[in-house]
N, C-alpha and C positions, 0 to 999 in steps of 0.2 A: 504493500500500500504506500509506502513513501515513495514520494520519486525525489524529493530535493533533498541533498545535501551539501552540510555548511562545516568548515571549519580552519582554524587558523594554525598555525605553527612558525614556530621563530625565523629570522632572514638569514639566522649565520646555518641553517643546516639545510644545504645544499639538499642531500640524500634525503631529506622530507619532501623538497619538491618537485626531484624527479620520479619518487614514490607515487606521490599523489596525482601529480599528471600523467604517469605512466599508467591509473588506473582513473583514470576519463575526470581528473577535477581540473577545472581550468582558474586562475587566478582572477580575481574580480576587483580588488587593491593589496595595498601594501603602505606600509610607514618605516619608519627605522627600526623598529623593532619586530613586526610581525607581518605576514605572508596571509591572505585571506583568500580561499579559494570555496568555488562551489561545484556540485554536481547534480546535474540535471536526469532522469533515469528516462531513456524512452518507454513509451505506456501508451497502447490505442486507444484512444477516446472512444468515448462512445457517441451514440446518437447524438444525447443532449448537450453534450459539451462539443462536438463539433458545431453544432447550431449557431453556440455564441460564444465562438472562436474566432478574435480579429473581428469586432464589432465595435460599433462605438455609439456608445450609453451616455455621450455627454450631455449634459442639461436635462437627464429624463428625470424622472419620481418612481420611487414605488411604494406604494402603499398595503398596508395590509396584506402582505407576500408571507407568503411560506419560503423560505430559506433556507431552510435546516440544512449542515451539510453543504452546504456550498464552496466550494473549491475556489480560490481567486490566485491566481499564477500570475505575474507580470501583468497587474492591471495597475492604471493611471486612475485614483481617485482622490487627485486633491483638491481640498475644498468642498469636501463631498461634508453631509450632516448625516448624524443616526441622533434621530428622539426616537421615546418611548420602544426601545430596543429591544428584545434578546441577547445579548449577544455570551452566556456563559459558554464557558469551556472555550471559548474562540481561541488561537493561535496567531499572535503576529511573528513573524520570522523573518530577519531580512527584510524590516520594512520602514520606512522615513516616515515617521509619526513629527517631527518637530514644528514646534508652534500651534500641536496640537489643544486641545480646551476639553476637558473632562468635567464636568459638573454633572451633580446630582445623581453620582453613578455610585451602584454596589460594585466592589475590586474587593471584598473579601474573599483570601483563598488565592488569591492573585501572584503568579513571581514574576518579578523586574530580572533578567539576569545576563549577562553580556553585554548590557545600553551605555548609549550614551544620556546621559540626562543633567546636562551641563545646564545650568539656567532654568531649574525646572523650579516652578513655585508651585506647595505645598499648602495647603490653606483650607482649615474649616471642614479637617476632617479626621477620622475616627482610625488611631492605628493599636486600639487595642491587641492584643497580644502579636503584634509586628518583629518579624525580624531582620534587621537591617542590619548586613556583613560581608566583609571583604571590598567596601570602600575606598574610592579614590576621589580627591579632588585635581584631578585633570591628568590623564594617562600620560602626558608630555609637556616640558615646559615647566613654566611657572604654575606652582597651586595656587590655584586662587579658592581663599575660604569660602564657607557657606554660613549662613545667618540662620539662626534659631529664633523667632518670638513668640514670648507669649503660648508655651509647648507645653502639656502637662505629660510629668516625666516622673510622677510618682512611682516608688517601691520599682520602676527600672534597672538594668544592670548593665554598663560600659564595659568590655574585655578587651585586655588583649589591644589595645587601640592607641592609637597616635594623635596624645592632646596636647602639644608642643606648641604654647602659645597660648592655647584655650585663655577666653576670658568670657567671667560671669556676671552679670550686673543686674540689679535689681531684684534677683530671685530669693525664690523662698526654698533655704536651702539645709530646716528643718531636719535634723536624722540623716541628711546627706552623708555620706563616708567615702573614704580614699583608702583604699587595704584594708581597711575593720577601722580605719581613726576618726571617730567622728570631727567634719569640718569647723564646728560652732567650739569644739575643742582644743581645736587647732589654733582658731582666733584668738581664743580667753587667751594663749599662751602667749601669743606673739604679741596682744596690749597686753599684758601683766609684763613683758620681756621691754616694750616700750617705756612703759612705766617706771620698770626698775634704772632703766640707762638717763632716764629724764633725771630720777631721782638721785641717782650718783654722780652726776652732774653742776 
């Protein structure tokens, strides 16, 4: 049942891509770092999909459609709207969502994973038991941070992670801990630590 495949591997190992194109993937990009290649599987269409093969659907409507299962390969829809949708279990693969606008959508059960999602604002919604890992702020170059407001991040847990720089303001950072130390802790120590050098002084 599949016919596309995707996958990347690094630019210094040669012997990965004459592997891979020696067994039908063909390169689609590349950066300094990685090799991006796809393969296409031939598969006879049937009836229904010869029909509306190399058509063009621009500017139409559909309304009240039965969809289910519908297959979209190399189709051009941008600028296109989905209200009042279906669309669970959908698969996007290889596909240029940017500048897209999601409101009012259920995405629970949902994975983000290989994307780009540089500039993506975040807003007014609901990431109970979410897990967000193996992060980057920008595959190349300069990192550029990300902005947190106004985020409710109670009884949360940060691992394992790179906060080099982090800075907190305005929060309520009640029971917060760093290794098991409580923060509000930490503070008493460092104005009692102030206090005493004012006072020796």
């Amino acid at each position: 049942m599949v016919r596309i495949w995707t996958l990347d591997t690094i630019q210094k190992s040669s012997r990965n891509h004459k592997f891979y194109e020696k067994n039908g993937y063909r390169k689609i990009g590349e950066d300094e770092e990685e090799r991006y290649y796809k393969k296409v599987v031939d598969y006879q269409m049937n009836n229904l999909n010869e029909a509306y093969s190399n058509k063009d659907f621009g500017n139409e409507s559909f309304h009240q459609c039965n969809m289910q299962k519908v297959d979209f390969y190399d189709v051009n829809m941008k600028s296109s709207r989905f209200t009042n949708m279906s669309l669970e279990k959908v698969i996007y693969q290889n596909v240029n969502i940017s500048n897209a606008r999601l409101t009012n959508t259920n995405m629970s059960g949902s994975v983000f994973g290989d994307s780009n999602m540089n500039k993506t604002e975040i807003c007014h919604v609901s990431l109970a038991d979410a897990y967000i890992h193996d992060t980057n702020l920008g595959f190349q170059g300069e990192k550029v941070p990300l902005t947190m407001e106004r985020c409710e991040l109670t009884n949360s847990t940060i691992v394992d992670s790179n906060l080099e720089n982090l800075s907190i303001c305005n929060c309520n950072i009640e029971g917060m801990k760093i290794d098991g130390i409580l923060i509000s802790d930490l503070i008493n120590i460092y104005k009692s630590t102030l206090k005493a050098n004012d006072d020796n002084m």
